[in-house]
C-alpha positions in Angstrom: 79.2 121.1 116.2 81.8 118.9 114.1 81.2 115.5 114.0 83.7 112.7 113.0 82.7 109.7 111.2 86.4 108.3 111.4 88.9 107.5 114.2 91.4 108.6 112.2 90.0 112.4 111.9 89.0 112.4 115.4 92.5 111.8 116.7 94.2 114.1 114.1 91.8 116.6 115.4 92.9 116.1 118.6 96.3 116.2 117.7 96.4 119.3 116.0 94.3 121.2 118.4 91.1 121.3 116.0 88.7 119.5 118.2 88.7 119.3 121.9 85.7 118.4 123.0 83.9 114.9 124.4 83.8 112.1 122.3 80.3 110.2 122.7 78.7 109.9 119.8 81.7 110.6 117.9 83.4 107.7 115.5 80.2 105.4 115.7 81.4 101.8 115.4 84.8 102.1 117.2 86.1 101.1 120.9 86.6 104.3 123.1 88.8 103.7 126.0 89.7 105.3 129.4 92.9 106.0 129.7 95.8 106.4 132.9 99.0 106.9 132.5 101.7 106.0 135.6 105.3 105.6 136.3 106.7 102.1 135.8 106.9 101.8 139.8 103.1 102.4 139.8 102.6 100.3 137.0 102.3 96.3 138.0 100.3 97.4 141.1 98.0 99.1 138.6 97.4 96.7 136.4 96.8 94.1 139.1 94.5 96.2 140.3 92.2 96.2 136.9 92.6 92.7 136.6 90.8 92.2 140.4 88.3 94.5 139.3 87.2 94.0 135.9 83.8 95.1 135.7 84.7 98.7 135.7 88.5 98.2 135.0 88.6 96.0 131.3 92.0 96.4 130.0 92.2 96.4 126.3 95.8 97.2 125.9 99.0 97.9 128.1 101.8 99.8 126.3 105.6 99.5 127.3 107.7 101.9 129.1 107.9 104.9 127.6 106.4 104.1 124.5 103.1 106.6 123.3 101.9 104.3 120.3 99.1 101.5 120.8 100.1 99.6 118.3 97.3 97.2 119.1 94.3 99.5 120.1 95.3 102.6 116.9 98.9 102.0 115.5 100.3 105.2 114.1 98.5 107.2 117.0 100.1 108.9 119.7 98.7 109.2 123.2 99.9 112.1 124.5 98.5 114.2 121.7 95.4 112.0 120.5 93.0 112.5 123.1 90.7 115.6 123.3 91.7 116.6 127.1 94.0 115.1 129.6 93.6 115.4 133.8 97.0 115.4 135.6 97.3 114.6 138.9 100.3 114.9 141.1 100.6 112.9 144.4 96.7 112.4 144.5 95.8 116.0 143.3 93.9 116.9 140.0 96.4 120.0 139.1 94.0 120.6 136.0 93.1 119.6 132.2 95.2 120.4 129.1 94.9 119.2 125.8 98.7 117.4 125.0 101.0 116.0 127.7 104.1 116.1 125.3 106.2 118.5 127.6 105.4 116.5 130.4 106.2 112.6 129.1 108.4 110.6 131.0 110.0 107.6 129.2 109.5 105.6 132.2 105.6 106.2 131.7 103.2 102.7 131.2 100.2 103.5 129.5 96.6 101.7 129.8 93.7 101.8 128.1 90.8 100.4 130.1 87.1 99.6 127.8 84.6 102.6 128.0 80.8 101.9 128.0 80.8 104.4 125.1 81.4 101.6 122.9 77.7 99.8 124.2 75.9 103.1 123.1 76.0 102.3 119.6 74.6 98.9 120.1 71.8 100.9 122.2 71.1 103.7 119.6 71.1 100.6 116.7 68.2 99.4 119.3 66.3 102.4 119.4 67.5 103.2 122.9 69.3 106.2 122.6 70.9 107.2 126.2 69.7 110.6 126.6 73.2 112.5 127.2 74.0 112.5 123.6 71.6 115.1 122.8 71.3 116.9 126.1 74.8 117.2 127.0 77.0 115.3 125.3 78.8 113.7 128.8 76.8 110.8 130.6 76.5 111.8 134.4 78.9 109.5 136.6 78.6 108.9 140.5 80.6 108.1 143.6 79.4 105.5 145.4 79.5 103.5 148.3 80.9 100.3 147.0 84.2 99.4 147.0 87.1 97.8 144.6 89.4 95.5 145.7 92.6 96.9 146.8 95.7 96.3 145.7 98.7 98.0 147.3 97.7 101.6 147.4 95.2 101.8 144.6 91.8 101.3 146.0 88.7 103.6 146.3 84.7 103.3 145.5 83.1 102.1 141.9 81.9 105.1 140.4 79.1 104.0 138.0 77.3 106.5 134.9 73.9 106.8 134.6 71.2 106.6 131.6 67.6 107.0 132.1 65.0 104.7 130.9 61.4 103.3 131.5 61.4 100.0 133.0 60.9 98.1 129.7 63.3 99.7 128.1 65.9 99.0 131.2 65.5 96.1 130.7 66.6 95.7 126.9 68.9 97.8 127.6 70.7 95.7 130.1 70.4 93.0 127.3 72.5 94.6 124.7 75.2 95.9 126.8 75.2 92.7 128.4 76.7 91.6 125.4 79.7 94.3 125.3 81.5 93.1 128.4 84.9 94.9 127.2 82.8 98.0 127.7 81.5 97.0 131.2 78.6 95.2 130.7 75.6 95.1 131.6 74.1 97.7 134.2 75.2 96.9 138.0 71.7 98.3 139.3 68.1 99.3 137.6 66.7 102.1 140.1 67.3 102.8 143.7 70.0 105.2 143.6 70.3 105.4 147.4 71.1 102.2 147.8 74.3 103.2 145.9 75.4 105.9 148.4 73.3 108.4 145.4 71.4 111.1 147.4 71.2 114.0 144.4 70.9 112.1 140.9 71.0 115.5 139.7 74.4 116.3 141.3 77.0 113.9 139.5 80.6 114.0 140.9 81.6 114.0 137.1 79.9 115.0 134.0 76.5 116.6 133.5 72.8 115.8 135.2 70.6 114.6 132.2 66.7 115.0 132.3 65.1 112.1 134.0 61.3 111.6 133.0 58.9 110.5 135.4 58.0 107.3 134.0 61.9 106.6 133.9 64.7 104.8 136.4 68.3 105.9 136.6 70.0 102.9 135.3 73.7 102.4 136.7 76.7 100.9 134.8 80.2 100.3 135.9 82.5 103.6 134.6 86.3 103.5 134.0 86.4 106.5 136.3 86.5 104.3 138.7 90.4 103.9 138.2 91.2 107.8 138.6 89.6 107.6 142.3 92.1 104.9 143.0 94.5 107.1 142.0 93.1 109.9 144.3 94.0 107.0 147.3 97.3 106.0 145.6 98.8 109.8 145.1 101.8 108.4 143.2 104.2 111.3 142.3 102.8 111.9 139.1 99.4 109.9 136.7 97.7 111.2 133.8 93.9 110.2 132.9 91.6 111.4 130.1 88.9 113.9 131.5 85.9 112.3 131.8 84.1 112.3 128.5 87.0 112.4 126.5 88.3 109.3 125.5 91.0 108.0 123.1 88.7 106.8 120.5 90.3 103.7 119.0 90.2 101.7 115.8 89.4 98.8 116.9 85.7 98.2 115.3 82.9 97.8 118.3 81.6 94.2 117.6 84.9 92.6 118.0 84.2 93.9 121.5 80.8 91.8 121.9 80.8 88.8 123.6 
């Protein structure tokens, strides 16, 4: 499997249709970011929306109208050709995933890029608390559940959280480093006890892959930025673009500067 050291290569890869595949544990040292794309009617709504809900909504960087370039997050990059796989939805619909939204760009499109709790995972591999997906699957498992945002307009719908296994002890240091990275959500929103998240199967994830959980182990919850695409599921506006779960615009803005 290719491995990229660099942002840089990682996009390029993307761009040229090289590499489409997720990006955790990809470009260690480097903010990843969920990403949604909307029409500029959609767009103030939106981003009032992330600013209510910041814990699984942390906006890094708004682009104008029509423009593709983050010129703060990755200038010289291009967001509809930079990440690994897009979703599309249309009025509330996931049509599918491709892998460049070129022939589809509006110029009355506002782009966000929202912090991704990849960026915590090299804090917790430098702490010898690898999260497990990295080696099983690749995708962290992420869960639907039963609490709620706060609405704003039409964008509203449940937090969806992602999941990492670990023994009690180690919960608990992990919950100290991400802590740390609130650009990145955090620290964990809930240590065991899946059911008192809405969670009946935490081998069933509503996105991404079921990991191996150990017996001596707790599911350990953290805020996702997937939470924003089941807002759009509520809103159906006429047309939004997200990354796919997993694949995220991998940015080069270095990880610590993201650490509280």
């Amino acid at each position: 499997m290719t491995h990229f050291q660099n942002p840089v290569d990682l996009r390029a890869a993307c761009r040229s249709g090289a590499y489409d595949g997720p990006t955790s544990g990809h470009a260690k040292g480097y903010i990843q970011a969920n990403m949604v794309i909307l029409p500029v009617s959609e767009a103030e709504d939106f981003k009032k929306f992330c600013e209510r809900n910041p814990k699984p909504c942390p906006l890094l960087e708004v682009l104008d109208p029509g423009d593709p370039e983050p010129r703060y997050c990755a200038p010289g990059a291009d967001i509809r050709t930079d990440l690994s796989r897009y979703r599309i939805f249309r009025k509330g619909l996931a049509e599918g995933d491709v892998t460049d939204i070129s022939d589809i760009w509006e110029d009355s499109f506002v782009t966000f890029l929202l912090g991704c709790s990849f960026t915590a995972e090299e804090a917790l591999i430098s702490a010898g608390l690898e999260p497990r997906h990295i080696k099983e699957t690749g995708i962290v498992p992420m869960f639907r559940t039963n609490k709620f945002t706060k609405a704003v307009g039409r964008f509203n719908g449940p937090f969806v959280v992602s999941m990492r296994p670990y023994t009690p002890e180690d919960a608990r240091r992990a919950a100290m480093v991400t802590a740390k990275y609130p650009m990145a959500h955090g620290g964990p929103i809930q240590i065991g006890d899946p059911e008192a998240l809405g969670i009946r199967d935490i081998t069933a994830p509503e996105y991404g892959n079921p990991v191996t959980i150990m017996d001596d182990e707790l599911p350990v919850f953290w805020a996702c930025g997937v939470t924003p695409q089941e807002a759009i599921l509520n809103a159906r506006p006429r047309i939004a673009i997200t990354h796919t779960p997993g694949y995220m615009f991998v940015s080069d803005i270095e990880a610590d500067k993201g650490a509280a």
